[in-house]
TORDOMI-476218 format. One record per residue (C-alpha): residue in three letters; y, x, z. Coordinates in pm, whole numbers, plus 50000, padded with zeros to 5 digits. Layout:
BEGIN
ALAYXZ...
END
This chain:
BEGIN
UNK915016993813165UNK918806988013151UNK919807014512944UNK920717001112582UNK920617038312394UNK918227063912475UNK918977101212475UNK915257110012301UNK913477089612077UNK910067105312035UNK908107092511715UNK904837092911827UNK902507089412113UNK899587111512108UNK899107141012336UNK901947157312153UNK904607126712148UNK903467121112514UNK903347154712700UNK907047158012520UNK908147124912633UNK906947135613009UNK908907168812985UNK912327153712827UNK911727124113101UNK910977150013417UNK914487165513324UNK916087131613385UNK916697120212993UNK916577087212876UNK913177088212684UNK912167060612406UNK908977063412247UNK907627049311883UNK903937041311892UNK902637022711603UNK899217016511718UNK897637011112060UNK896207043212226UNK892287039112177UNK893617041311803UNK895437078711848UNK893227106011702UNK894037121312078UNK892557096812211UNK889337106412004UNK889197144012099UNK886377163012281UNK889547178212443UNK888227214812533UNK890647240612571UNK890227262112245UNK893577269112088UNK892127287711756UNK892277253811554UNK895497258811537UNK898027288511360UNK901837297711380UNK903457323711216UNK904377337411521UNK900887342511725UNK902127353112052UNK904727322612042UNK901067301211985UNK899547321812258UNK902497316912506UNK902077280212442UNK898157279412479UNK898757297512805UNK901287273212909UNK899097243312850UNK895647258713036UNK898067268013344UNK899247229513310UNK895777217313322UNK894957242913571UNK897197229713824UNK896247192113755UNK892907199613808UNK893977216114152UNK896027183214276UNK893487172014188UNK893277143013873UNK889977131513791UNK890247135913376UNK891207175113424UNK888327193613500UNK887737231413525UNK884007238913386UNK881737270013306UNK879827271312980UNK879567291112647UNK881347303412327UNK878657314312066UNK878377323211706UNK875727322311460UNK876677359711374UNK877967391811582UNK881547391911639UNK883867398711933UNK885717370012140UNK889057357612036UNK892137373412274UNK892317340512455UNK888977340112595UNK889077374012737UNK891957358412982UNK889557330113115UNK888577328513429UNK884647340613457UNK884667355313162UNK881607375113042UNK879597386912765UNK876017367912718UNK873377384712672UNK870897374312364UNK868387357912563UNK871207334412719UNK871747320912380UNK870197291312195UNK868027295111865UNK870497310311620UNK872987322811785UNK873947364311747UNK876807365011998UNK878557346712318UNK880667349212568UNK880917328012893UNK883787318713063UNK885337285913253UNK888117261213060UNK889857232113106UNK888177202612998UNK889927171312974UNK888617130612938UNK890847114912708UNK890607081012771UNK892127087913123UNK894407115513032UNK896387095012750UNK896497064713071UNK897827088313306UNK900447100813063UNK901487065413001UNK901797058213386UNK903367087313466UNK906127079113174UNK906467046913289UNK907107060113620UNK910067083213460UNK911577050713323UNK911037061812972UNK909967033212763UNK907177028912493UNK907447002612195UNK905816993111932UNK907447003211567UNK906707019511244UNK909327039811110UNK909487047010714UNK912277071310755UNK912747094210989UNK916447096511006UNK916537057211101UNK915327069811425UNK919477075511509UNK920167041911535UNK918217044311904UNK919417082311932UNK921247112611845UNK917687132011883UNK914597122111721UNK911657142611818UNK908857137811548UNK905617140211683UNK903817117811439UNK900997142811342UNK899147131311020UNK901577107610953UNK904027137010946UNK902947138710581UNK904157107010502UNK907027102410738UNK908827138410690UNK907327138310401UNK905737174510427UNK902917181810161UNK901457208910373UNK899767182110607UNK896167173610544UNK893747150910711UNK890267167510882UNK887757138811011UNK885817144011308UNK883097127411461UNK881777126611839UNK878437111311915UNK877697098612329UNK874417101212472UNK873337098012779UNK873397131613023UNK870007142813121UNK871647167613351UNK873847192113168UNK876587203113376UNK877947234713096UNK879677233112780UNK878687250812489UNK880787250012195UNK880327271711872UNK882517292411731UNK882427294811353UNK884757312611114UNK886377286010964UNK887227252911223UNK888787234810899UNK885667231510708UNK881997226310824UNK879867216111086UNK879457229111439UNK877467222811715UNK879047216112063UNK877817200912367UNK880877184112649UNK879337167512969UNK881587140413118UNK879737130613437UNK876987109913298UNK878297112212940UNK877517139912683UNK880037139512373UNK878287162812083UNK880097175111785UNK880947184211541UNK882117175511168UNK885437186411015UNK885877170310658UNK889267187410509UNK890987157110362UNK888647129610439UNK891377105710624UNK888897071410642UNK887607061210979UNK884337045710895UNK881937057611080UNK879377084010894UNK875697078610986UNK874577107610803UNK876927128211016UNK875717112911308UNK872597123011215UNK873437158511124UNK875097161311479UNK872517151611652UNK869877173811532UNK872117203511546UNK872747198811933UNK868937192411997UNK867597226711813UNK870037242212034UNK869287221412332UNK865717201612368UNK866477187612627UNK868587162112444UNK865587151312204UNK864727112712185UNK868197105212354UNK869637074612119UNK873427073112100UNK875937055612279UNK877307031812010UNK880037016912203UNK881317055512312UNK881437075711979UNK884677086311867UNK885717092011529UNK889687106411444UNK891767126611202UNK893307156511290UNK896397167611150UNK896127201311018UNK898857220010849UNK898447262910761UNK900647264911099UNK902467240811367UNK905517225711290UNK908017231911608UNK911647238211444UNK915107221211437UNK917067203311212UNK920737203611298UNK922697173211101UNK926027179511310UNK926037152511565UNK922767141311541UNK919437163311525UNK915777164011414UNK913217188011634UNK909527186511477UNK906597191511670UNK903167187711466UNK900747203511248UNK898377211611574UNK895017201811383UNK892387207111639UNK894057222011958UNK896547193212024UNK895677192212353UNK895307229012401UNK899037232912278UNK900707199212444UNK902177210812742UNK903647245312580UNK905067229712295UNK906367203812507UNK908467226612711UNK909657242012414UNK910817210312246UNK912167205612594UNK914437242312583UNK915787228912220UNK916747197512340UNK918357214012664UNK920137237812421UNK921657209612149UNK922567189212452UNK924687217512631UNK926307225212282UNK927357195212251UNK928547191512597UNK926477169312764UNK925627170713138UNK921827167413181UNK921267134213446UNK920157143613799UNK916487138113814
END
């Protein structure tokens, strides 16, 4: 790359610093990114990656809606092209008591109502519809192709302050999740562990993922096939930020997801695929500016659970700030 001062330098690269880095690049900026650890490290990287934007709030819900909307049309259109991590796949919402389906799922393709005999042991209420579900693994490679492909460039570096992200460029984009805590530093951010166990499929080709009133705190049970793969979830341990691996929770996962499925009993684990990853969670995302004159600040964290079912909206909006303290300060966007 010949150019010796970017016009972006995105702190992170996760689905959030990487979906942004992919808009600013599309628009013809000169994108840097910071990573400071290699990808199969990035709690993205770890995620079941269904698209269910309730583990994540805003002040401003129809601003969160607009950008879960965003992001499913995204994936929708991927999955048309087509790209072999973005899949479009039937299964079931259900909760342990009777409640009605969030908003969101009412606009999902297929959706229905289940019926109580349609449910596993336990479960009160459901609904059915079919979602975007995305492989991880190959999504965060194909992000880091197609940015390489946009010229943008990726390095290695840990920052300690944010604001000695000008020396590369006018605009830093912070999109460091957790480390947001540290890095902005913002109190408000607080670790949640998860865990994913990998078993072998026995021929589940639906999701089921339960709903439960609080996504912060507590188990659930979900079930994701990935071709021969099933990932089964889940834990969320509010503040628990280590990444050694919890047998007991293992354990707890696994007989969870075989009351509710049989089918899965005597299945042993796939050591070598279980994923284990914090996600950021903050009361609500993080997407605002910071105006310093000539040189500018635009967050973008705080997603907890729905990073991926939020990239590609907040990632245009990061995009329309950028395109707005660029034309202020009179600078011509590069031909794409």
């Amino acid at each position: 790359m010949a150019y010796s001062r970017a016009d972006v330098l995105i702190i992170g690269a996760g689905v959030i610093g990487l979906t942004t880095g992919v808009r600013l690049a599309e628009r013809g900026l000169r994108v840097l990114i910071y990573k400071s650890h290699d990808s199969n490290r990035t709690s993205s990287y770890a995620a079941g990656a269904i698209f269910d934007p309730y583990m994540a709030e805003h002040r401003d819900r129809k601003l969160r809606d607009a950008w879960a909307l965003a992001t499913r049309q995204e994936f929708e259109r991927l999955h048309a092209e087509p790209e072999p991590w973005a899949r479009l796949l039937g299964g079931v919402e259900a909760s342990r008591r009777s409640m009605t389906p969030p908003e969101w799922a009412l606009e999902l393709p297929g959706y229905q109502p289940c019926a109580n005999v349609d449910l596993p042991p336990g479960f009160a209420s459901g609904w059915r519809y079919r979602t975007p579900l995305i492989e991880m693994p190959r999504f965060i490679e194909w992000l880091e192709t197609r940015l390489s492909a946009l010229k943008a460039k990726i390095e290695y570096r840990r920052l300690t302050d944010l604001r000695s992200g000008f020396d590369e460029a006018d605009i830093v984009v912070n999109c460091t999740g957790i480390g947001a805590g540290r890095l902005v530093p913002d109190d408000e951010v607080r670790p949640i562990r998860g865990q994913l166990v990998a078993v072998p499929n026995p021929g589940i080709h639906e999701f089921f993922v339960e709903h439960v009133p609080d996504p912060y705190i507590g188990d659930t049970t979900y079930v994701l096939p990935h071709d021969d793969v099933l990932l089964l979830g889940g834990s969320a341990e509010l503040g628990t930020s280590d990444l050694t691996w919890d047998h007991d929770v293992e354990r707890a996962i696994l007989s969870r997801c075989r009351d509710a499925f049989p089918a899965l009993a005597g299945l042993k684990p796939i050591e070598e695929l279980r994923r284990i990853g914090i996600r950021p969670h903050r009361p609500t995302v993080r997407l605002d500016h910071e105006d310093f004159g000539d040189r500018h600040i635009v967050h973008n964290y705080g997603h907890g659970g729905s990073g991926v079912s939020l990239s590609w909206g907040c990632a245009d909006e990061v995009a329309k700030i950028v395109a707005v303290i660029r034309e202020k300060a009179g600078l011509l966007t590069p031909a794409s």
